[in-house]
C-alpha positions in Angstrom: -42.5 -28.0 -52.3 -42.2 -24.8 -50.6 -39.1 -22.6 -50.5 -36.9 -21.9 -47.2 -36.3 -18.6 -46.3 -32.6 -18.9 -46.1 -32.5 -19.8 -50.1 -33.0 -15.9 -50.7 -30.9 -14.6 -47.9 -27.7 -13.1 -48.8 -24.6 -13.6 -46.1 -24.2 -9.9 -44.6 -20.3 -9.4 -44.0 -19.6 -7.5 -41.0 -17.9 -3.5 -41.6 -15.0 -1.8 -39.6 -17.1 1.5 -38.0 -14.9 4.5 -39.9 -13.2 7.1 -37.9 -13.9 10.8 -37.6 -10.5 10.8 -40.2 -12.7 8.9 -43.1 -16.3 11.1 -42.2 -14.1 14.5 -42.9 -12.1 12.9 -45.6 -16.2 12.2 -47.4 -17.0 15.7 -46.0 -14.0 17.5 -47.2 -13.6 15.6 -50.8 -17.4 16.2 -51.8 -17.2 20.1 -50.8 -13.8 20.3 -52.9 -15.0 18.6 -55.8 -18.0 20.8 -55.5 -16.6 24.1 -54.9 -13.8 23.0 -58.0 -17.2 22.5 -60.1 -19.5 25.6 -58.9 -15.8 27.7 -60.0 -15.7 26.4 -63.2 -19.1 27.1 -63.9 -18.8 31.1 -62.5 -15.4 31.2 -63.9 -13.2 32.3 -60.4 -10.4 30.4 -60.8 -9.0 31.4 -57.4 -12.2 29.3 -56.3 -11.4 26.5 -58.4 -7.9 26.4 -56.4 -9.3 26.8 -53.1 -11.6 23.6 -54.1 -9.1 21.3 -54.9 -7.0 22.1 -52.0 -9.7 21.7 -49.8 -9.8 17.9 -51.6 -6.6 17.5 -51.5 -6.8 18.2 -47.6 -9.5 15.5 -47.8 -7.5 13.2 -49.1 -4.3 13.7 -46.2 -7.3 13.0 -44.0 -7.9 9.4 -45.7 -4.0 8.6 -45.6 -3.8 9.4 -42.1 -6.5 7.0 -41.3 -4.7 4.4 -43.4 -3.1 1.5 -41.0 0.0 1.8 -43.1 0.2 5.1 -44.9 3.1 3.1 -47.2 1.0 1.4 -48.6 -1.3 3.9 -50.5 -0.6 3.0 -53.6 -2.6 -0.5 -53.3 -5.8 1.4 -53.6 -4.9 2.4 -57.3 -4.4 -1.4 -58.4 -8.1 -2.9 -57.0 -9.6 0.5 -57.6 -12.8 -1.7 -57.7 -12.4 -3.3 -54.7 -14.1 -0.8 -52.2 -15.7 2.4 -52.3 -12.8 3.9 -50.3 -10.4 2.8 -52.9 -12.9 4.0 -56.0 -12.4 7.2 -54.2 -9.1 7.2 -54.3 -9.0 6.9 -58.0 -11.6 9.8 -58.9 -9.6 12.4 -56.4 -6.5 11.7 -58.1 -8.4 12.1 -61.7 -10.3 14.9 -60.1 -7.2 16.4 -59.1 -4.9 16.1 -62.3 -8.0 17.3 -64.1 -8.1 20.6 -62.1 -4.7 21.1 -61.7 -4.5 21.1 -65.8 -7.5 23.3 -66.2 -6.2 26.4 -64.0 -2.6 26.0 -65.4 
C-alpha cells in the first residue's frame, strides 16, 4: 500500500505582505538592541541610551502600522501567538532592562 503525497503535506496559510512600517520597526529594534549591547560591553552609557531610543523609535514604527493602535496591549496577553507579538514582549523587557541599568 503505497503512501499519497498529500498525507505528508502540511496546509500553508496565506501571510499579509508587511509594510515598510514593520521592515524599519525589524531594522530599527535589532540595531537598538544591538547598539544597547555593544555599550554595555565598552562601557559608554550615552551609547547604551542612544540604543534604546533608537528601539524604542522601532517600536512607534510597529504601533503605527497597527490597524488599531488601542489595541496594543493584546500583543502582551498571546505573546506566543506571532512573532510580531513575541517582539513586542522582548522590547518592552529589553527596554525596562536598559532603562534600569543606566539609572
Amino acid at each position: 500500500m503505497a503512501a499519497r503525497i498529500d498525507e505528508f503535506l502540511i496546509g500553508v496559510k496565506p501571510q499579509r505582505e508587511w509594510g515598510w512600517l514593520v521592515i524599519s520597526y525589524l531594522f530599527l529594534g535589532g540595531a537598538g538592541a544591538g547598539l544597547f549591547l555593544i555599550s554595555l560591553y565598552l562601557d559608554h552609557a550615552w551609547a547604551g541610551l542612544l540604543g534604546l531610543l533608537v528601539l524604542m523609535l522601532g517600536t512607534l514604527l510597529l504601533l503605527l502600522d497597527l490597524g488599531r493602535p488601542e489595541r496594543f496591549w493584546r500583543a502582551f496577553f498571546r505573546p506566543w501567538t506571532s512573532w510580531i507579538s513575541r517582539g513586542c514582549f522582548f522590547i518592552t523587557l529589553m527596554v525596562l532592562f536598559g532603562a534600569l541599568q543606566i539609572a
